[in-house]
C-alpha positions in Angstrom: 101.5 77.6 134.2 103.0 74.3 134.9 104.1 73.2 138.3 108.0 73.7 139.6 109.7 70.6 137.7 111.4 69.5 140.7 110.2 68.1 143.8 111.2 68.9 147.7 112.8 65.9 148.2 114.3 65.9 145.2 116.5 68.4 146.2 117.5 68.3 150.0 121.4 68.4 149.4 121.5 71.3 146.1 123.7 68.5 144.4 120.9 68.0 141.7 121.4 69.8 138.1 119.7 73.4 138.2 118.5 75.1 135.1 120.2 78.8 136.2 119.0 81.8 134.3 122.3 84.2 134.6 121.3 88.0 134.0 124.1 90.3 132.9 125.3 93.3 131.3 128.9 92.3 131.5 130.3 89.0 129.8 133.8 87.4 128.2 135.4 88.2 125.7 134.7 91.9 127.2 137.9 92.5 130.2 136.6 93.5 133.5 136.4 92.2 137.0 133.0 91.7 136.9 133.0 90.0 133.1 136.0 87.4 134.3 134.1 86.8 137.0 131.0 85.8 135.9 133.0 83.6 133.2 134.4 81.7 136.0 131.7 81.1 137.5 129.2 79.6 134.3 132.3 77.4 133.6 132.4 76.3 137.4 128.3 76.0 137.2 128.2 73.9 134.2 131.4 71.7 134.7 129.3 70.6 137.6 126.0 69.4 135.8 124.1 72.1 135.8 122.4 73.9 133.1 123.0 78.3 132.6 121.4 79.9 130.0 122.6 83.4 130.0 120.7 86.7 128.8 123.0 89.9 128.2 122.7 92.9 125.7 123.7 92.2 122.2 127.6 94.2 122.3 128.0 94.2 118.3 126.6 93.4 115.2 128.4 89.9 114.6 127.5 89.1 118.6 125.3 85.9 118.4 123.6 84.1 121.2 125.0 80.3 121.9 122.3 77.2 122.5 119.9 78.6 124.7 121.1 82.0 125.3 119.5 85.3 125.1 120.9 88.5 123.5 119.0 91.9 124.4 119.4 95.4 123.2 121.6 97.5 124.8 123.1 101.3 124.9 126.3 102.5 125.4 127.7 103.0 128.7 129.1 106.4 128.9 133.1 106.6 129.5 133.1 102.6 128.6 133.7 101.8 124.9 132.7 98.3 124.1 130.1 97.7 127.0 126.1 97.5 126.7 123.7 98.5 129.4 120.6 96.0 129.0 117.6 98.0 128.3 114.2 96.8 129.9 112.8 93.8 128.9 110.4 92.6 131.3 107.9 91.0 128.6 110.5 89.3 126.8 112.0 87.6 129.5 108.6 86.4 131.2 107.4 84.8 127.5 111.2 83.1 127.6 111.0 81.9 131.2 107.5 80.1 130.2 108.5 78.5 127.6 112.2 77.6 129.1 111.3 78.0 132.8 114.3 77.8 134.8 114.5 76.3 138.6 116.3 80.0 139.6 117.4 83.4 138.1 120.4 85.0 139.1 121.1 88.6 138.4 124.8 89.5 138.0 124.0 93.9 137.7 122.1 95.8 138.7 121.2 97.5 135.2 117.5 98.0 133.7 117.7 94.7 132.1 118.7 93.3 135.4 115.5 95.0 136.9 113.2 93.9 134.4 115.0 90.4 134.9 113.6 90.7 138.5 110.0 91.9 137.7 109.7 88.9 135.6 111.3 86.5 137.6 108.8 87.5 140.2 105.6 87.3 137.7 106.1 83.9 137.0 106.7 83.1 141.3 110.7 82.3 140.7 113.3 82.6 143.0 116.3 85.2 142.7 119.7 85.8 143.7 121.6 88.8 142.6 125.2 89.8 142.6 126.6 93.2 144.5 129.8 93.6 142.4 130.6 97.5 141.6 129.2 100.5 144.0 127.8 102.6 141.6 126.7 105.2 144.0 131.2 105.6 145.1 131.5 106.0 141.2 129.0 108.7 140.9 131.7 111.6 142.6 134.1 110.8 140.0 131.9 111.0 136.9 130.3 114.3 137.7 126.8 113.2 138.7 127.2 113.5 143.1 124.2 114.9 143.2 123.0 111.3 142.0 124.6 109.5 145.3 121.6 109.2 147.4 118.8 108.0 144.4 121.7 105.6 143.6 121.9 104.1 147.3 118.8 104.0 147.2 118.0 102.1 144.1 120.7 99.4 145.0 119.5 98.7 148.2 116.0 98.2 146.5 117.1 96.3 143.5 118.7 93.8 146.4 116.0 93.6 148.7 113.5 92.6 145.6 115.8 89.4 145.3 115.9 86.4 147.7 119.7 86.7 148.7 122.8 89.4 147.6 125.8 87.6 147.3 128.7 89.9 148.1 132.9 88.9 148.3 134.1 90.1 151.5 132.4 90.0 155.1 133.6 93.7 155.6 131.0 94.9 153.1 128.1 92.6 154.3 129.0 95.1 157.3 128.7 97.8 156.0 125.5 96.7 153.6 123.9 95.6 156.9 124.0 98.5 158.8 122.6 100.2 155.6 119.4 98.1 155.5 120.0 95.6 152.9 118.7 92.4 153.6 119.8 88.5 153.2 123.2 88.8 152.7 125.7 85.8 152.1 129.3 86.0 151.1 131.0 84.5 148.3 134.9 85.0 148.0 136.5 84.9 144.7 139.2 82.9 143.6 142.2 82.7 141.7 143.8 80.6 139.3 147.1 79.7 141.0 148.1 77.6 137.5 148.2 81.1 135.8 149.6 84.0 138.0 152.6 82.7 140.0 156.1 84.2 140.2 157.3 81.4 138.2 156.1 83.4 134.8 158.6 86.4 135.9 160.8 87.5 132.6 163.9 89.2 132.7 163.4 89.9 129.1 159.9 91.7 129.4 161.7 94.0 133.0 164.6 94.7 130.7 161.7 96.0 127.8 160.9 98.2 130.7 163.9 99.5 131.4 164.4 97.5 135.0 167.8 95.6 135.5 169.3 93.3 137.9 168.0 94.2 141.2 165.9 97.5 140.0 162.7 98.2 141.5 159.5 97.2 138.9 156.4 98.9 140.6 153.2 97.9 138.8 149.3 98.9 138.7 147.5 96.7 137.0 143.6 98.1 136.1 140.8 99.7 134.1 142.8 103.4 133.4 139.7 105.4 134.7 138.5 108.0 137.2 137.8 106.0 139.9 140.9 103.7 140.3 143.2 106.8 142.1 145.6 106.7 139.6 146.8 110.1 140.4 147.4 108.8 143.9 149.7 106.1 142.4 151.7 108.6 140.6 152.2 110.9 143.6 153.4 107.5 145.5 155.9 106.4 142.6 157.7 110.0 143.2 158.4 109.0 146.6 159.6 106.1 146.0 161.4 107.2 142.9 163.2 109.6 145.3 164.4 107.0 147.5 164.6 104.6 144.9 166.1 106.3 141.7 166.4 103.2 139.2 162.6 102.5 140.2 159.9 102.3 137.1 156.7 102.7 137.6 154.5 100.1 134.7 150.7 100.7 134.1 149.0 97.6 132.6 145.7 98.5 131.2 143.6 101.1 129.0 140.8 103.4 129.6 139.6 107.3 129.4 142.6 108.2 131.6 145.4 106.6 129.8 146.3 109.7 127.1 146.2 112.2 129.9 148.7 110.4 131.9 150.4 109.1 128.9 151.0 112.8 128.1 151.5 114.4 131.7 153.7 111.3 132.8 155.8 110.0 129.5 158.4 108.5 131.6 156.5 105.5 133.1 155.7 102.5 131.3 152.2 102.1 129.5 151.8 98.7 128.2 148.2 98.7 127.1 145.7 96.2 127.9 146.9 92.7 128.5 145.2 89.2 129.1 146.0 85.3 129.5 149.5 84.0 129.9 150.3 87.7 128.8 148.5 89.7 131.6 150.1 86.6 134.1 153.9 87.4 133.0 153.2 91.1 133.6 152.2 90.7 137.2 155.1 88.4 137.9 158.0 90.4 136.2 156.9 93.1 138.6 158.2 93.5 142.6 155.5 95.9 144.1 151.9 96.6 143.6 150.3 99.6 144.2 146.4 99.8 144.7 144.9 102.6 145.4 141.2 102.3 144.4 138.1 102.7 147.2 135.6 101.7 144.9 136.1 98.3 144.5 133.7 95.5 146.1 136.4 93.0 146.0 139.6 93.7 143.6 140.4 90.5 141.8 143.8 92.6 141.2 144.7 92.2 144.7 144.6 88.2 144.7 146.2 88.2 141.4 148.8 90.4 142.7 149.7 88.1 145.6 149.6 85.1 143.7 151.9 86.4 141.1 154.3 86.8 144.6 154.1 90.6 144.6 154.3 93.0 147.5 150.7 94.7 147.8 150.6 98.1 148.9 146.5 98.6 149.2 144.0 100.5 151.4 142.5 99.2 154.1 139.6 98.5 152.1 137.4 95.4 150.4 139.5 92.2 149.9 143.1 94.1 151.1 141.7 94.6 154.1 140.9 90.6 154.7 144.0 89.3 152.1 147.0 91.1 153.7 148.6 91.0 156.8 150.5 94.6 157.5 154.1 93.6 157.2 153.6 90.2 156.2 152.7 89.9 152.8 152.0 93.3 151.7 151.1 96.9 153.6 148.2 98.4 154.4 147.2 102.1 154.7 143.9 103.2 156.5 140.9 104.0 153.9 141.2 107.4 152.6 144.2 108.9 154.5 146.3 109.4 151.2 149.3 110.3 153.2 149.7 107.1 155.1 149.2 105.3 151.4 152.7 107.2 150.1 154.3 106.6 153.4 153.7 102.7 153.1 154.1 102.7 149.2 157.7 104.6 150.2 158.5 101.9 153.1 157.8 99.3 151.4 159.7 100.2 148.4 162.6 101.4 150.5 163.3 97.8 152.6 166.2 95.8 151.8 165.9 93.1 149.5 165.5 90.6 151.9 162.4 91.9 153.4 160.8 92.5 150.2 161.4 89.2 149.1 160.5 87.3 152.5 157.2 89.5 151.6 157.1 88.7 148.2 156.8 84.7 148.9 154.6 85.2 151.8 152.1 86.9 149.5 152.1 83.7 147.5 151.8 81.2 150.5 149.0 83.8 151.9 146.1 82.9 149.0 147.0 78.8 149.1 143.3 78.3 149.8 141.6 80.8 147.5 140.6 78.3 144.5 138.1 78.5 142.1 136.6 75.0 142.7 136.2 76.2 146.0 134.5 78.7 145.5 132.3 77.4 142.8 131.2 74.5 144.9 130.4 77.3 147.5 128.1 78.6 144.7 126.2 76.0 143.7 125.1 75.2 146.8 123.9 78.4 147.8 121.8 78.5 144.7 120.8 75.4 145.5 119.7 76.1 148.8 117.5 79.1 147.4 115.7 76.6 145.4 115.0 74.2 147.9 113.7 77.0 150.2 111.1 78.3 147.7 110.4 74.7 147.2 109.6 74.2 150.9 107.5 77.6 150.7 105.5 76.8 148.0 104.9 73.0 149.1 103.8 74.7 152.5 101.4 76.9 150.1 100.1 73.9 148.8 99.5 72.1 151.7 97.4 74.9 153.3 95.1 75.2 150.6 94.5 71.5 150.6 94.1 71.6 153.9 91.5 74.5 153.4 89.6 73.3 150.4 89.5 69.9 152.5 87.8 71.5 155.2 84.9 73.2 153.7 
């Protein structure tokens, strides 16, 4: 096997191009948190200098691989049309990596394929980073498989441990990861793009499509329309609010295996369907108050979009609420779990006069000034880069010993 192509001192700064290996099961054009987030983050990677090549599952027929990239096979994932779990591929990935081999590989899920990424990774002596973005094991109550919680758990923790650093978005849940035995964990916030959602892209045209006029209260959830997001809880808070607030309309942006059941149980709120872009951003921003209701996120990329877009955030105590808003300044806050104290906010919030909403409204805009991308992908290069250069270190060190030990006999 050839020796690392770069040298210590070549790379005492992690300012030097990397070749990256990205492993993933989740990618753009497919619309998820995870999938826009990764897509940020190659762009970010490569408008810097360095090189990704990135190996997902192959998501249909027509789906071809660009320059260097990878396609695997894949399944189905159950209760997600349109997305691919990676299946093993171990063998495949080593004979790739020795042909192309890459200064790092960084695994994005924590699928099969992102196991087998691991295993090969550490065949051929490479370092690896991962990615904590979804907890599988919360998920696992609301898809009928509990019983599954603790192997989950316990899987994740190993899959992470296996790597040389877990990268997770808030500090709270390097916390709580911590104190559950996971091991070398760094925190990497996520951004926003402040040129896209701001309340500049509000439309009095799309509110009056909804049926909201003049000063009439637009209350928004914008999300994957599944299980796990607590949309029932959002519809219990609208009917406070809608008590209080009788010209109120509650708007669901987004699609999923719960939309048709509330579509028919709840015909009188607004379902617009998936939306993306410019689109998605004039949704946000036509809206006055978001409710967010979910416990399973790692972070919630809704929540900065949210505020950007100058909304009021109502929002559990919980992932990046709990570190983006400040209780009565630019949005409210419910303790984790206590579904009571989430209506009574939602209902508060909804029920202030004008001028308090709105003071909240553009405080939740000023309150994410510093959340850019750039930022954040500067923060991410160099943390790959400094896994680099610490396996460089190690494996001079390596060296040096066995020279020093061959020298001696």
């Amino acid at each position: 096997m050839d020796e690392h192509p770069l040298l210590i001192e070549d790379y005492p700064s992690g300012k030097l191009p990397l070749r990256i290996a990205l492993v993933t099961e989740t990618y753009p054009p497919e619309i998820n948190g995870v999938a826009m987030t990764l897509g940020r983050m190659v762009e970010g990677l490569r408008a810097r200098g360095h090189f990704v090549q990135l190996v997902r599952p192959r998501q249909s027929p027509t789906d071809a691989p660009i320059a260097a990239d990878k396609l695997t096979r894949g399944v189905p994932i159950p209760s997600y049309p349109g997305l691919k779990m990676g299946l093993p591929a171990k063998r495949i990935l080593a004979r790739l990596w020795r042909e192309q081999r890459p200064d790092l590989v960084h695994v994005a899920t924590e699928g099969p394929l992102g196991w087998s990424a691991i295993a090969a990774a550490r065949l051929l002596k490479l370092p690896v980073s991962s990615d904590f973005h979804t907890k599988f094991d919360h998920y696992s109550r609301h898809y009928g498989f509990a019983w599954l919680k603790r192997p989950i758990t316990a899987y994740l923790r190993k899959f992470h441990n296996s790597t040389d650093l877990s990268l997770v978005p808030t500090e709270s849940l390097r916390q709580e990861l911590l104190r559950q035995a996971y091991q070398n964990i760094e925190v990497l916030a996520r951004g926003v793009d402040r040129q896209l959602y701001h309340p500049g892209r509000r439309s009095q045209a799309l509110r009056a499509n909804w049926g909201v006029y003049d000063d009439d209260l637009a209350v928004i959830n914008v999300g994957r329309m599944a299980a796990e997001k607590n949309l029932p809880l959002v519809i219990r808070a609208f009917a406070a609010i809608r008590a209080r607030v009788p010209r109120a309309r509650l708007i669901f942006v987004g699609d999923g295996p719960e939309r048709a059941r509330l579509q028919q149980t709840h015909p009188e709120h607004v379902y617009c369907g998936m939306r993306s872009g410019e689109e998605l951003a004039c949704h946000y921003a036509s809206a006055d108050l978001f409710l967010f209701p979910s416990l399973t996120e790692t972070f919630g990329n809704v929540t900065l979009e949210a505020l950007a877009s100058g909304l009021c955030v109502v929002a559990y105590r919980h992932a990046a609420a709990a570190e983006l808003i400040r209780d009565g300044d630019n949005g409210v806050l419910a303790e984790a779990g206590d579904e009571s104290d989430f209506i009574a906010a939602a209902l508060l919030t909804a029920a202030a006069d004008r001028e308090t909403l709105a003071h909240m409204r553009s405080r939740a805009v000023a309150s994410i000034a510093d959340h850019d991308w750039e930022h954040i992908h500067d923060n991410f290069a160099r943390i790959l880069g400094q896994i680099v250069h610490s396996r460089l270190r190690t494996h001079q060190a390596e060296k040096g010993v066995i020279l020093a030990t061959e020298s001696s006999r």
